[in-house]
N, C-alpha and C positions, 0 to 999 in steps of 0.2 A: 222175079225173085230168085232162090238158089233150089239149091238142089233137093229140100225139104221145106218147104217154101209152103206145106199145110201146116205145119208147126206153128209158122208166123201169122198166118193168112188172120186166124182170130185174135190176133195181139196187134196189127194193124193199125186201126183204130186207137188203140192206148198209146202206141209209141208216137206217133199224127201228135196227138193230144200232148203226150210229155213233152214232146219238141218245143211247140207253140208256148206252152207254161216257161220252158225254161228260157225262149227268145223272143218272144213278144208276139212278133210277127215275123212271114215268113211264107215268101212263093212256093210255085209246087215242086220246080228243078231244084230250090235253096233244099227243100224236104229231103229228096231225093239221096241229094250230097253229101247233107249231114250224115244220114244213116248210113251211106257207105263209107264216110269217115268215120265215126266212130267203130263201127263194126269190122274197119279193116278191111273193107271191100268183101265181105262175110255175107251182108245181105246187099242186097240190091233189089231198090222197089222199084216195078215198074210204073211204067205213065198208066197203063192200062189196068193196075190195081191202085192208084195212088187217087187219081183224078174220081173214080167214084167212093172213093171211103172219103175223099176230103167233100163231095156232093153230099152224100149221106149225113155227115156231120152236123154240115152246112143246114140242109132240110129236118135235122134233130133240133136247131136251135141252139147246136152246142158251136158254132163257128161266126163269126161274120169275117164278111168280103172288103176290100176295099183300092179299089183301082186307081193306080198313079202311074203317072206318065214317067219310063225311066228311058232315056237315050231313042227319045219318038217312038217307045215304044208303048204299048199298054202291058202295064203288069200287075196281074190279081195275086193281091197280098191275101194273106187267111190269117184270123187271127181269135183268140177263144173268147166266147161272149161269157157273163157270167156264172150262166146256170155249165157252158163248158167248162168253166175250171173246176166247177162244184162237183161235175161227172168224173174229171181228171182226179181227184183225190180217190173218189170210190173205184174207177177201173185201176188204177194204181195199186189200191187196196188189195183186190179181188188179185189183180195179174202176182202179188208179190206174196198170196196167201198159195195161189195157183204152183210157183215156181218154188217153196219153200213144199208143199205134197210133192210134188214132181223128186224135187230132189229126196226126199225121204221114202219115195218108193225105188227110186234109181240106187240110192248111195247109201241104206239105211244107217250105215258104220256113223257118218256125220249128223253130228246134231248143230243145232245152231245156236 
């Protein structure tokens, strides 16, 4: 990850989850990419944080797997089951209720 990389560590899991909602499905490297496209190369997840939040998920019941052969290779898709999209709305919730205190203890001047 980056340089403050505990910041992220517990929004991990939600951004995993927002990804999949917004693109259906979606390998671990495809994960990886997006967030550093979007972010501008700002975060960068590693394999070694990426691969066990998407296990964890997976063993929450909020992911399923599904393996396809792409160019002789094997490649595990991940993709949100339905009680995962059900959890996506409430960590969404929670991450957007989280970053709106944040800013109001940062920036109090701003309201929203």
């Amino acid at each position: 990850m980056m340089k403050n990389s505990q910041l992220y560590k517990g929004s991990l899991n939600t951004i995993i989850m927002k990804l999949l909602e917004e693109n259906g499905k979606m390998y671990g490297y495809e994960i990886t990419q997006k967030v550093k496209a979007i972010t501008q190369g700002e975060l960068n997840i590693t394999e070694g944080a990426l691969y066990p939040a998407l296990h964890k998920l997976e063993a929450d019941g909020f992911l399923d797997v599904e393996i396809e052969k792409v160019d002789n290779r094997m490649r595990k898709y991940y993709k949100l089951t339905e009680s995962g999209e059900k959890e996506t709305v409430n960590r969404l919730s929670e991450l957007e209720d989280f970053i709106r205190n944040m800013q109001s203890l940062v920036n109090p001047k701003l309201e929203f």
